[in-house]
Backbone as CSV, one residue per row, in Angstrom:
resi,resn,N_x,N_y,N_z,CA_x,CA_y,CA_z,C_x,C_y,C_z
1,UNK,144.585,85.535,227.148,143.352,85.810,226.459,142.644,86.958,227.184
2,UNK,142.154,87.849,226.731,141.475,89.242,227.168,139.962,88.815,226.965
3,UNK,139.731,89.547,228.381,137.820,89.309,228.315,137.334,90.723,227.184
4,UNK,136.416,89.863,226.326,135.822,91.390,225.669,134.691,92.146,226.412
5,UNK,133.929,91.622,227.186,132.988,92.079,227.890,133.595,92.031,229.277
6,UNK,132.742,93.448,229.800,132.606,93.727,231.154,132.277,92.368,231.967
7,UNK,131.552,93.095,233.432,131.291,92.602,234.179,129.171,92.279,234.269
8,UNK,129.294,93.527,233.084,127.571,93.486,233.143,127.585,92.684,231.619
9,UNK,128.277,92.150,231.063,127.503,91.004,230.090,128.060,92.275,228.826
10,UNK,128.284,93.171,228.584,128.601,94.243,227.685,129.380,94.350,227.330
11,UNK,129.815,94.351,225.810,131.287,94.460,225.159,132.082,95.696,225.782
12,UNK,133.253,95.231,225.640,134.380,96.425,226.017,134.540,97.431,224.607
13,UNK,134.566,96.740,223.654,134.882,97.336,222.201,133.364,97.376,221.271
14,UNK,132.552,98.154,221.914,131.167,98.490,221.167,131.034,98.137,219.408
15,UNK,132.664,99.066,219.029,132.843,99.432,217.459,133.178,97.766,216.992
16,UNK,133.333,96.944,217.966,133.902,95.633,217.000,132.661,94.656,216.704
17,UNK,131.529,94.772,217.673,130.353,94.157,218.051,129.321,94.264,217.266
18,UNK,129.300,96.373,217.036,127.658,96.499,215.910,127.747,96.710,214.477
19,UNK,127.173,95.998,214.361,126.586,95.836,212.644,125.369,96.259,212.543
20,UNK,125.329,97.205,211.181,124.229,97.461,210.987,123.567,96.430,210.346
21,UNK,122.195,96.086,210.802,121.437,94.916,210.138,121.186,95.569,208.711
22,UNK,120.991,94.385,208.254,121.151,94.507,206.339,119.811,95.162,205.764
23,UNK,119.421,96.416,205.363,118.256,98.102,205.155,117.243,96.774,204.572
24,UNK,116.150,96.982,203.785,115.691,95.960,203.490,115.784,96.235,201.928
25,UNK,116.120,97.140,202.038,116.195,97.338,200.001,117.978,96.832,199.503
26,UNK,118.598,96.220,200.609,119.522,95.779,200.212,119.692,94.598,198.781
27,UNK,120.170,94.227,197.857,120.230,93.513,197.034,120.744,92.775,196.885
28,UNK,120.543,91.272,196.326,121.086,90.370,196.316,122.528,90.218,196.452
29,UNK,123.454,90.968,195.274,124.414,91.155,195.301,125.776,91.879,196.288
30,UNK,124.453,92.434,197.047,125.253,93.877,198.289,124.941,95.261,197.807
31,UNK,124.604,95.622,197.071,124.552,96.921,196.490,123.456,97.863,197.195
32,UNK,123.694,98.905,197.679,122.061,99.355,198.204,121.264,99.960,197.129
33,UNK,120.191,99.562,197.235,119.181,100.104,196.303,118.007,101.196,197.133
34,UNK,117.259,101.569,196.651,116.534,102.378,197.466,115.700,101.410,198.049
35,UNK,114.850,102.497,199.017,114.070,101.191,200.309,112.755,101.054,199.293
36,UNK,112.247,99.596,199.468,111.356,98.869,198.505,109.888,98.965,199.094
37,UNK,108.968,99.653,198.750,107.283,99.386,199.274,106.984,98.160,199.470
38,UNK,106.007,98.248,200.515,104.942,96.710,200.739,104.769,96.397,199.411
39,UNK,104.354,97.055,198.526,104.063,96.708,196.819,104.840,96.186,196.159
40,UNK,106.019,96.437,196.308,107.599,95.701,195.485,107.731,94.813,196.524
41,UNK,107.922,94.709,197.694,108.329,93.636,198.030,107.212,92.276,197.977
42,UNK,106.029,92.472,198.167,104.496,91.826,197.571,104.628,91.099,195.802
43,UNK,105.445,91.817,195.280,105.399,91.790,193.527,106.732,90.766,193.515
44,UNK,107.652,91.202,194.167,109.043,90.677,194.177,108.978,89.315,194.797
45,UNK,108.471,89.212,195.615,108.096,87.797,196.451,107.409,86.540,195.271
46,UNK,105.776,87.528,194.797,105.024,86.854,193.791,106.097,86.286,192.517
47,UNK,107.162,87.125,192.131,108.094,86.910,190.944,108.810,85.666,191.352
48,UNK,109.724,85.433,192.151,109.911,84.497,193.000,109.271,83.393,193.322
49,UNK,108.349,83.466,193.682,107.164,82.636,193.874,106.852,81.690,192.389
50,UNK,107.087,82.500,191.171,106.404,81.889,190.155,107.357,81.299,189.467
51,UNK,109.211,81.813,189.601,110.061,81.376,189.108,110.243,79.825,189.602
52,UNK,110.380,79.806,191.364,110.099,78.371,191.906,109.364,77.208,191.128
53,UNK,108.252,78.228,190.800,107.180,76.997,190.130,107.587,76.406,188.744
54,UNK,107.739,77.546,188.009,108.394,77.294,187.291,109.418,76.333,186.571
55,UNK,110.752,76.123,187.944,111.714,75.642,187.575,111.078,73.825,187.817
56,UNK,110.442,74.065,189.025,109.733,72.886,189.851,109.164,72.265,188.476
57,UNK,108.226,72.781,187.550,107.377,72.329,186.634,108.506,71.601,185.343
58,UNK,109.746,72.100,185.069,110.246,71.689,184.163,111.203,70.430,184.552
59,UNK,111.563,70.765,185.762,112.236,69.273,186.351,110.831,68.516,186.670
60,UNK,109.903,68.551,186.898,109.354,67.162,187.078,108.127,66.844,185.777
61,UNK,108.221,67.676,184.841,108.035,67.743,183.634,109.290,66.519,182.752
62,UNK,110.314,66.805,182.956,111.313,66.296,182.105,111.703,64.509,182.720
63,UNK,111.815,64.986,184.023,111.507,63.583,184.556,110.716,62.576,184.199
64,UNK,109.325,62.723,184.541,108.271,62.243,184.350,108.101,61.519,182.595
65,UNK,108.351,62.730,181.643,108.805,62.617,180.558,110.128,61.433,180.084
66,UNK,110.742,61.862,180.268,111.841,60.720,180.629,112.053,59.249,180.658
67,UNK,110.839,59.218,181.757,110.840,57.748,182.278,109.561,57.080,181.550
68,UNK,108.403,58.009,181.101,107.340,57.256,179.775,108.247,56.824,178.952
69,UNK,109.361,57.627,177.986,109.617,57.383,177.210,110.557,56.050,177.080
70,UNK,111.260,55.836,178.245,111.972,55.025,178.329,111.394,53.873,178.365
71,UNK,110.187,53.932,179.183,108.817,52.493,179.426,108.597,51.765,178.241
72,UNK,108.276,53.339,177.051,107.808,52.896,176.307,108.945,52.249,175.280
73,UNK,110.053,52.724,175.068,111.570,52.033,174.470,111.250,50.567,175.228
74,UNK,111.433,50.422,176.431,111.662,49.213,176.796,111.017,48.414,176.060
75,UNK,109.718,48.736,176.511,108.468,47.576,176.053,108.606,47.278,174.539
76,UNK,108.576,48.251,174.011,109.132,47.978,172.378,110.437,46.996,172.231
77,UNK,111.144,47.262,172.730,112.332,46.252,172.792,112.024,45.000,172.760
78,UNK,111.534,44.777,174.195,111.191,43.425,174.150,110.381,42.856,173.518
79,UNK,109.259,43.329,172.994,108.267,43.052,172.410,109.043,42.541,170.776
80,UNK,109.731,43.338,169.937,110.662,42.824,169.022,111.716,42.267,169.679
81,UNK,111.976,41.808,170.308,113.159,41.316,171.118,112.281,40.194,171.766
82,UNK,112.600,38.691,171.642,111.545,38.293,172.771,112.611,37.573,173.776
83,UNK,113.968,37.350,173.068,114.796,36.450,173.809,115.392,37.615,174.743
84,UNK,114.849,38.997,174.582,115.862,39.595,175.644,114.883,39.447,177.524
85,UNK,113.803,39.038,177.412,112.911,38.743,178.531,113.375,37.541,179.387
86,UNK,113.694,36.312,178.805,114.007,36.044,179.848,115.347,35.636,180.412
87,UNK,114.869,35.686,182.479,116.342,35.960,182.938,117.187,34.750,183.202
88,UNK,116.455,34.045,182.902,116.963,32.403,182.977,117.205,31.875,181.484
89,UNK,118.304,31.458,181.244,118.524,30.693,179.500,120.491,31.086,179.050
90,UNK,120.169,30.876,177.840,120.898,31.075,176.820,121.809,32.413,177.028
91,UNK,120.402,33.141,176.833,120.981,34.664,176.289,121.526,35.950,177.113
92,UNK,123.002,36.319,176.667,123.591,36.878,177.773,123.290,38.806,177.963
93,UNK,123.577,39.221,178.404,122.880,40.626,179.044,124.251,41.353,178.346
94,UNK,125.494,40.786,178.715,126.504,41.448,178.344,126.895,41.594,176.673
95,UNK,125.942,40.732,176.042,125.772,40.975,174.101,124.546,41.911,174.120
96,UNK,124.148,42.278,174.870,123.189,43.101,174.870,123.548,44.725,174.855
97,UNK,124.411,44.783,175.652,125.134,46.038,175.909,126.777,46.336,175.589
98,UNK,126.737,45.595,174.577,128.285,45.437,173.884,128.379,46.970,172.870
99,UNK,129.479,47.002,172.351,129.711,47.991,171.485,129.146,47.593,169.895
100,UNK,129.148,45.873,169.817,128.783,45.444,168.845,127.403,45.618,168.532
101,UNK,126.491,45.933,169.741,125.457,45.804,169.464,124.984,46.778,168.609
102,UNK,123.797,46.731,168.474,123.181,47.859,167.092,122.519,48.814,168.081
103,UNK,123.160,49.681,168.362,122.752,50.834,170.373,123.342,51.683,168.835
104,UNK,121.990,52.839,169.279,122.694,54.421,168.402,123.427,55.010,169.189
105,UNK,124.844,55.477,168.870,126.055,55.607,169.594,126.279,57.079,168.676
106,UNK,125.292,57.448,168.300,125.509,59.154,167.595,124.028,59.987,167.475
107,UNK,124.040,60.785,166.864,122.397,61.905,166.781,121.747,61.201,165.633
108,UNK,122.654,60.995,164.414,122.561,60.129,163.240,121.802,58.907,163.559
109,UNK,122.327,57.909,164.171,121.779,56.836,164.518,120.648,56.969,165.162
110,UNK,120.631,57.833,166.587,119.664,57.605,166.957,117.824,58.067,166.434
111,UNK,118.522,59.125,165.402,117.520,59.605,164.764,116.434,58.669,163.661
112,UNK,117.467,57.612,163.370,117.155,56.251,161.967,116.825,55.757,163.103
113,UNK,116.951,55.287,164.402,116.334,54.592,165.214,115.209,54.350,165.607
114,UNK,114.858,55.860,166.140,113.633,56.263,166.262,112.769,56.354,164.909
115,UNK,113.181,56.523,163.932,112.104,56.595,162.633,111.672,54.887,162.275
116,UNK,112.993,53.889,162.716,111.911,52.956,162.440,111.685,51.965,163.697
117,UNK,111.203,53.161,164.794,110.156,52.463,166.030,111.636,51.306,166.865
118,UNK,112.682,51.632,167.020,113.950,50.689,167.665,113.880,51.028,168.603
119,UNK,113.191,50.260,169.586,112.945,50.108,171.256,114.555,50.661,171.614
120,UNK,115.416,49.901,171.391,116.869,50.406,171.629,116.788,52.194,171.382
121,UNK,116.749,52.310,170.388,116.585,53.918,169.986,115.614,54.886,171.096
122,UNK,114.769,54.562,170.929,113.747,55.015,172.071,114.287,54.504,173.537
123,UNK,114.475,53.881,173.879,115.424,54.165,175.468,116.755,55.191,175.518
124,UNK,116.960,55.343,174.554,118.052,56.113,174.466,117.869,57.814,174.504
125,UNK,116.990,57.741,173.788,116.186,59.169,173.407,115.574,59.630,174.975
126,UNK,115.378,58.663,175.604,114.728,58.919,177.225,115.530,59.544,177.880
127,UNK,117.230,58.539,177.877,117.869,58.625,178.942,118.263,60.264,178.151
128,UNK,118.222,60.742,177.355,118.843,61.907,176.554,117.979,62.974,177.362
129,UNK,116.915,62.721,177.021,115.861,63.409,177.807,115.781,63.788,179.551
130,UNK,116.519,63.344,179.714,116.637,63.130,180.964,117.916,63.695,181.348
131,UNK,119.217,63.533,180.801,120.033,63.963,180.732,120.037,65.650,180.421
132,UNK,118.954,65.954,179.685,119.051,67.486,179.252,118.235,68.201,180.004
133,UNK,117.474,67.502,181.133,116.130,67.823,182.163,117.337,68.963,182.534
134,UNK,118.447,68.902,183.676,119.131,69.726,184.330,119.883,70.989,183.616
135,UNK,119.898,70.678,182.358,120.029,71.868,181.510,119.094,72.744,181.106
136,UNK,118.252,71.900,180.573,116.941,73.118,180.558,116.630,73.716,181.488
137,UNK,117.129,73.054,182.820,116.649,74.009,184.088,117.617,75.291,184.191
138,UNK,118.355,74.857,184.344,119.516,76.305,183.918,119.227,77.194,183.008
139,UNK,118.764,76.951,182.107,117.966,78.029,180.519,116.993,78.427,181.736
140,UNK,116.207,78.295,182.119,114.653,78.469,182.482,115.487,79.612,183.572
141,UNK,117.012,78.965,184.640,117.585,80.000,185.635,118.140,81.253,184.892
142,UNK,117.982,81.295,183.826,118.541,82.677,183.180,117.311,83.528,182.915
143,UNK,116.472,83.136,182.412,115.169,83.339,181.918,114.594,84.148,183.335
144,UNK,113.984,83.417,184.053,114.142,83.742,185.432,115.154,85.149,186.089
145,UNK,115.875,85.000,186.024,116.940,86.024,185.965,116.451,87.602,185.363
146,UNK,116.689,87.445,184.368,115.629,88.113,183.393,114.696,88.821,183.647
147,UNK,113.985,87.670,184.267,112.595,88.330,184.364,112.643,89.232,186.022
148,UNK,113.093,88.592,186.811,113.566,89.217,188.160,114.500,90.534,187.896
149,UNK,114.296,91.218,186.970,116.003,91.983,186.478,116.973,91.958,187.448
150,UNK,117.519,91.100,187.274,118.832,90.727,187.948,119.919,90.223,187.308
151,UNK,120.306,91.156,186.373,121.426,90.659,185.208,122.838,90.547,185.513
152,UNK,123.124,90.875,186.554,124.735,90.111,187.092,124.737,88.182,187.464
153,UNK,123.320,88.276,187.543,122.755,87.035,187.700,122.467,86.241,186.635
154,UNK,121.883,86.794,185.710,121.291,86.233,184.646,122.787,86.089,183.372
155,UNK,124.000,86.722,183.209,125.084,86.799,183.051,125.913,85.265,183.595
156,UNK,125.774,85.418,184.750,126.659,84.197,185.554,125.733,82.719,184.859
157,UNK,124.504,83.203,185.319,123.975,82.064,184.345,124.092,81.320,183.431
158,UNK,124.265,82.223,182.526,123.796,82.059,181.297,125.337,81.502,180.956
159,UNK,126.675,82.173,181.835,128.027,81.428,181.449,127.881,80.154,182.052
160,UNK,127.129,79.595,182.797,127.223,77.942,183.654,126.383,77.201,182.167
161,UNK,125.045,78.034,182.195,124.587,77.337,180.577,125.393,77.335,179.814
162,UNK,126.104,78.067,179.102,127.024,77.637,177.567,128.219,76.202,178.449
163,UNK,128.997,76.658,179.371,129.764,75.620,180.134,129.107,74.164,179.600
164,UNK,127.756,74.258,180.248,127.196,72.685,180.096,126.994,71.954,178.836
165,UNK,126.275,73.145,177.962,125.973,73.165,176.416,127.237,72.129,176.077
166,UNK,128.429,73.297,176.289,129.712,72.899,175.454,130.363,71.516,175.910
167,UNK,130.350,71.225,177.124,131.224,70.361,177.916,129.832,69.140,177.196
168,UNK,128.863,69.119,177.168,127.937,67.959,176.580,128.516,67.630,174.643
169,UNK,128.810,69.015,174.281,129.578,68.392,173.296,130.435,67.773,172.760
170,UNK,131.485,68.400,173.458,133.064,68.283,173.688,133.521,66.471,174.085
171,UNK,132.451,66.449,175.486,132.471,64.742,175.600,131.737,63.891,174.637
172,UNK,131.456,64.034,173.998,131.075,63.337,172.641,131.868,62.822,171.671
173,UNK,132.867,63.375,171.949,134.122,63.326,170.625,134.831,62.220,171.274
């Protein structure tokens, strides 16, 4: 094994050691761009700044959302449902969540569900809701994109969005 440094702490091979630190107008991608003012980088930060919030607001938007709706499915359930309350008796959990049961198992169904107030229907519509929280966040990461002009970005995006779109369909069948 060969020492790379001297005796004073100093590389032997200077050229293998320095790197130039990264200009500051460097770009996300690697590309150099020209060098950026206190003003662009002030504006660029703020853009950033608002996309965060942004994304922050629609995930705990959709969440939040989500889990009312589901409260409110439940409670409806049981409320027309009275034998599904309690946990002691008769009535089993596993006829509850059978294939037989009357659960909207399509867009169709769940749509007649919800029109006539089916606690079942409305929990479902939650967990849907909830399920599409992480997609909409991805729409909002293109958008974002966009707005940052950063379209090698907003491109890659926008192919992970259709991916999800499609693969949410596809498993449906």
């Amino acid at each position: 094994m060969t020492e790379l440094s001297g005796s004073s702490g100093t590389p032997q091979h200077p050229e293998l050691d320095e790197q130039e630190p990264a200009p500051e107008g460097l770009g996300g991608s690697g590309h150099r761009r020209q060098q950026l003012s206190p003003e662009e980088v002030a504006e660029m930060e703020e853009k950033v700044r608002k996309v965060e919030l942004a994304i922050s607001l629609v995930l705990r938007i959709g969440v939040v959302v989500s889990v009312a709706v589901i409260a409110t499915g439940l409670g409806l359930m049981f409320a027309h449902h009275a034998a599904y309350l309690p946990v002691h008796g008769h009535f089993s959990y596993k006829e509850l969540t059978s294939k037989s049961t009357r659960f909207p198992h399509s867009f169709s169904s769940l749509g007649h569900s919800i029109a006539h107030g089916d606690g079942r229907g409305i929990v479902v519509l939650g967990v849907l809701i909830l399920i599409l929280t992480p997609i909409l966040r991805v729409a909002v990461g293109v958008l974002s994109f966009i707005y940052e002009k950063d379209p090698p970005m907003a491109i890659v995006t926008l192919y992970v969005l259709v991916v999800l779109i499609g693969s949410f369909f596809l498993a449906g069948g």
